[in-house]
C-alpha positions in Angstrom: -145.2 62.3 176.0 -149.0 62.7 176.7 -150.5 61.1 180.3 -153.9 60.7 181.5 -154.7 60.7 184.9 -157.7 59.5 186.0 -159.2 61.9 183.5 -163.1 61.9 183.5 -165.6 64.5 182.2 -169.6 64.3 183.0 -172.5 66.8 181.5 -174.8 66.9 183.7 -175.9 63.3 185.0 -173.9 61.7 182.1 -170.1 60.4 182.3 -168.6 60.6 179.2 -165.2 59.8 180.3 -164.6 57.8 183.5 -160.9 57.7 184.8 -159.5 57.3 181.9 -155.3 56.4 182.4 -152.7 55.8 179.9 -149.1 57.2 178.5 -148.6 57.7 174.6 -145.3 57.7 174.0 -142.4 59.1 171.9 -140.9 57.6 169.0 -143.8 55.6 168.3 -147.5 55.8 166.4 -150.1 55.1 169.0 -153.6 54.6 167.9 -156.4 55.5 169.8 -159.9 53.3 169.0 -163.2 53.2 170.0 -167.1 52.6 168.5 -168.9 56.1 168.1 -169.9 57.8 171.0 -167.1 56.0 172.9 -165.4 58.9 174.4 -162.5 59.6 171.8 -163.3 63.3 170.6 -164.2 64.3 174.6 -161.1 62.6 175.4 -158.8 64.9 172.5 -160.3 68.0 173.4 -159.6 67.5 177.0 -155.7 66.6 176.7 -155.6 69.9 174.4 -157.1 72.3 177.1 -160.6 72.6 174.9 -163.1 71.1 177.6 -162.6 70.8 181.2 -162.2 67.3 182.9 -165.0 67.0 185.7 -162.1 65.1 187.2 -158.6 63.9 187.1 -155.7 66.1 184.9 -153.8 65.4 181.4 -150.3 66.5 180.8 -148.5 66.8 177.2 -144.8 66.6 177.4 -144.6 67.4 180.9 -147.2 69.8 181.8 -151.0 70.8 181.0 -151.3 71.6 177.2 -152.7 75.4 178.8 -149.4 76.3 180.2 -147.1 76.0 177.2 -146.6 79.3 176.1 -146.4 78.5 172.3 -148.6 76.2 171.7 -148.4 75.4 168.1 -144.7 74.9 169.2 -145.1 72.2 171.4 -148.4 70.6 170.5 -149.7 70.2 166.6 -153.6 69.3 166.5 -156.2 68.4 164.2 -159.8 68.0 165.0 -161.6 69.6 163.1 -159.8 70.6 159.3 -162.6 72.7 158.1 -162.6 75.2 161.0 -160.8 77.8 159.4 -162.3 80.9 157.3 -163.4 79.8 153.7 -162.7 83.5 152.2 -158.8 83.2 153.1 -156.3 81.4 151.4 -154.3 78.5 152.5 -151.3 80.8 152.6 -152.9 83.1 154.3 -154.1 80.9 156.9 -151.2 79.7 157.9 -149.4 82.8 158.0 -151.9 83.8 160.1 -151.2 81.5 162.4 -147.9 81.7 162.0 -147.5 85.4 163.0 -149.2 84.2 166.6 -146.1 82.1 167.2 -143.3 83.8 165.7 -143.3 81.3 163.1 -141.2 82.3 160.0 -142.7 82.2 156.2 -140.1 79.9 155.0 -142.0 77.0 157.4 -145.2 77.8 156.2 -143.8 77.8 152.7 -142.0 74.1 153.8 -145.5 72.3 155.6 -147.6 73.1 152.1 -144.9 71.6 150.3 -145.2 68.8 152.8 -148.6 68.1 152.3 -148.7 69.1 148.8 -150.8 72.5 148.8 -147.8 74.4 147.3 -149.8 74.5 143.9 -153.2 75.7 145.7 -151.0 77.6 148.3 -153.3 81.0 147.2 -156.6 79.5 146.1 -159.5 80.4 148.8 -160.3 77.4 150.7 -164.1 77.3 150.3 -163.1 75.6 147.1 -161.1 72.9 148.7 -162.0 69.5 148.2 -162.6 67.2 151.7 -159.2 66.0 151.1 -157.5 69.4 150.6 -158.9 70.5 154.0 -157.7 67.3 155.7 -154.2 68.1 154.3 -154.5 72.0 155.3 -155.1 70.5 158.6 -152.4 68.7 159.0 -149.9 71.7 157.6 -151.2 73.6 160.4 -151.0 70.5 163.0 -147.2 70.6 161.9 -146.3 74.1 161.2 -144.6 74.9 164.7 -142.5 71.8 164.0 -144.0 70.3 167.6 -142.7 67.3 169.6 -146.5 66.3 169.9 -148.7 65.4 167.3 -152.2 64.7 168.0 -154.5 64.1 164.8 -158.4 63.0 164.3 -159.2 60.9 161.7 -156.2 62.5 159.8 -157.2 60.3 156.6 -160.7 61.1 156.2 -161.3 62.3 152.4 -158.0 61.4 151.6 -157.5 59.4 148.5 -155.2 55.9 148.2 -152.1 58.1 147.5 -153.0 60.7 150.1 -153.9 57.8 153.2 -150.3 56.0 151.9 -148.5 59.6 151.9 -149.9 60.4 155.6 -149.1 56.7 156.9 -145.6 57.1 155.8 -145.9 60.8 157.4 -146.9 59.7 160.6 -144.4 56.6 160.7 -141.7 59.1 159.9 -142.6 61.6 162.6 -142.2 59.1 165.6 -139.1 57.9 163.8 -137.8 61.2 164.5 -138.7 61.1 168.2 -141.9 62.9 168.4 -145.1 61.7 170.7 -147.6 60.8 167.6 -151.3 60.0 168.8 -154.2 59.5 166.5 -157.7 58.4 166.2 -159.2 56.5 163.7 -162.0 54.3 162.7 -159.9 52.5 160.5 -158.8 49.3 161.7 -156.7 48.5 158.1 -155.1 51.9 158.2 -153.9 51.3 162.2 -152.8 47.7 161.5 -150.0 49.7 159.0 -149.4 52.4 160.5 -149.7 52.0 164.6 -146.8 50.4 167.0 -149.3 51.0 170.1 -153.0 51.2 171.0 -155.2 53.1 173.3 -159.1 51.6 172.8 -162.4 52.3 175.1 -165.5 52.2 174.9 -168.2 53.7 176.6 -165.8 56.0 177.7 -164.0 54.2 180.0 -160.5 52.4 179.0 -160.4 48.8 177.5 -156.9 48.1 176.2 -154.0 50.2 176.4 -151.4 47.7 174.4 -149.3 46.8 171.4 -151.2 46.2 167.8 -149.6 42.4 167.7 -150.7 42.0 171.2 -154.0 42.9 171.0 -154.6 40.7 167.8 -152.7 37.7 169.9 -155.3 38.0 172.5 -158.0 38.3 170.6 -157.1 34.3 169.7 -159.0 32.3 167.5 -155.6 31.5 165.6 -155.6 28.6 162.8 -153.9 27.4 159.9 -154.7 26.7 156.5 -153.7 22.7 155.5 -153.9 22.0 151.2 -153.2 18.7 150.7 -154.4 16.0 148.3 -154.3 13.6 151.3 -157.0 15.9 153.1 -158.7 12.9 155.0 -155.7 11.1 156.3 -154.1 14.1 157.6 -157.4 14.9 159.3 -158.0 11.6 161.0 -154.0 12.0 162.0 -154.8 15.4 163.7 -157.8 14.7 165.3 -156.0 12.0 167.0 -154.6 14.5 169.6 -157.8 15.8 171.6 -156.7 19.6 171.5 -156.7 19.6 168.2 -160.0 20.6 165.9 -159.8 20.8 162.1 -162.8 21.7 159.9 -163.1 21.1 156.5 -164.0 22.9 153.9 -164.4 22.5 150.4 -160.5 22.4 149.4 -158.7 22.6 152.4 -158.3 21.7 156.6 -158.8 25.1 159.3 -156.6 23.6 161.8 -157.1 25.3 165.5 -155.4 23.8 168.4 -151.7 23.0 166.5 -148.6 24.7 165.1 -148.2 25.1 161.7 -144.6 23.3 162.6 -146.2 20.4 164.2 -148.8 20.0 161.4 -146.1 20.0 158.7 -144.1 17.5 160.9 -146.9 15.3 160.9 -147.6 15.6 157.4 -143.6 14.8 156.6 -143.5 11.9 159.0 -146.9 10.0 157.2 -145.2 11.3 153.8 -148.2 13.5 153.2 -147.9 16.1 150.4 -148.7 19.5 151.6 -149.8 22.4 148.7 -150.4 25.1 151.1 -149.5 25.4 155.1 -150.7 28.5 156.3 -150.9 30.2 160.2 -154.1 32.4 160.1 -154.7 35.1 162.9 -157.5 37.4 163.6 -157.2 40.7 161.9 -157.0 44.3 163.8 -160.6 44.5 163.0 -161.8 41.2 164.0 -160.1 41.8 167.4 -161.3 45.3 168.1 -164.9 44.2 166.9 -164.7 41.0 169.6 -163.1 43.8 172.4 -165.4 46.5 172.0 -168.9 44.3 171.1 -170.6 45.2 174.1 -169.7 49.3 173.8 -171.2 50.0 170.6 -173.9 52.8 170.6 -175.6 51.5 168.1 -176.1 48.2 166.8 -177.4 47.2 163.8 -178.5 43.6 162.1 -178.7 42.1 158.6 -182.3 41.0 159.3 -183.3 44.5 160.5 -181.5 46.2 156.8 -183.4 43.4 154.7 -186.8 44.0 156.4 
């Protein structure tokens, strides 16, 4: 389990984090979201002992992540994949790590099979593709075998079989009980492969919730109406005043009513319906509408075309 408390860091007269509080659990995938310059790399290197917090305290699976006495045991990180020596091996680079831990070489022989290095196990890693480095990253993130699992952007460089491979990864580590926490910028990636979500902005926490909740909340739910009969069944809805439909071209956006209660209606005025469809927001339209006013930067159509 990781916990925040309160945790806030400032350089100088700027707060990066401000009192920053939430739980990540185990046996679950929590995402952690927020615009660029939102906090989220600060907030990482702080629960891993990296920075200091100006104020309030982190603890990973019980206790600060300095006092664990293996840490590659306990706690399994990526930040940053290409921070590791370009003249070694892959092989070599884990074994070096592994020696600090009393890790044996059959596990650093089992994570490069994981992530599929085995082949490239003794090629020198200044030759490694972005995607290879993300995956050498992760092999080290895992080679103590740790309850905790803390990755950023763990899919960047990765290609369509490498981000499904690393979703199923991740899925497959909190099945097994482990406290899995990563960042990500993207929003179709954490619809799949998150159960929970930590999001701020601007540093400071704006929703600390469930994926399906979130989206819920964001509102702006419809449904899709095809139907031959398009104008009776819109004069029959817009009979109720909470009820808006719009039409468009070859079908009714129905806000305001149940997909149930528009089919009943249909069925009762012997309407034939082609298509009845309930539309919600997607992960990205809701994170978008949350975090509008933290975004750094902010740029517009008009401003690209000029």
């Amino acid at each position: 389990m990781i916990r925040a408390y309160e945790l806030t860091k400032k350089y100088g007269d700027k707060t990066v984090v401000q009192d920053l509080d939430f739980t990540v659990h185990p046996g679950s995938v929590t995402g952690f979201l927020g615009p660029n310059g939102a906090g989220k790399s600060t907030t990482l290197r702080m629960l891993l002992g990296l920075d200091a917090p100006t104020g309030g305290r982190s603890t990973v699976g019980g206790r600060a992540y300095a006092g664990h006495p293996a840490p590659l045991t306990e706690v399994g990180a990526l930040l940053e994949a290409r921070s590791v020596h370009p003249g070694r091996s892959a092989f070599n680079h884990l074994m070096a790590l592994a020696h600090t831990h009393g890790i044996p070489r059959r596990r650093v022989e089992h994570v490069l099979d994981l992530t599929g290095l085995t082949d490239v196990a003794h090629r020198r890693i200044k030759g490694f593709s972005l995607g290879m480095g993300q995956r050498l990253g992760i092999a080290a993130a895992l080679l103590g075998d740790p309850a905790t699992v803390i990755l950023d952007e763990p899919v960047n460089g990765l290609d369509p079989e490498g981000v499904l491979w690393i979703r199923n990864l991740l899925k497959s580590l909190a099945a097994e009980g482990r406290t899995v926490f990563v960042s990500s910028h993207l929003m179709s990636e954490m619809a799949l492969t998150a159960d929970h979500l930590v999001v701020i902005g601007r540093g400071r926490l704006l929703a600390d919730t469930t994926v399906a909740a979130l989206v819920r909340d964001a509102g702006g739910r419809s449904v899709r109406v095809v139907t031959p009969e398009a104008d009776r069944l819109l004069g029959l809805l817009t009979a109720e005043p909470h009820v808006r439909v719009t039409r468009t071209v070859d079908s009714l956006q129905v806000t305001g009513a149940e997909a149930a209660d528009i089919g009943r209606t249909a069925a009762a005025h012997a309407i034939p319906l082609v298509e009845l469809t309930p539309q919600t927001p997607s992960l990205e339209q809701a994170f978008m509408d949350l975090t509008h006013d933290s975004v750094e930067y902010s740029a517009t159509l008009e401003g690209a075309a000029a």
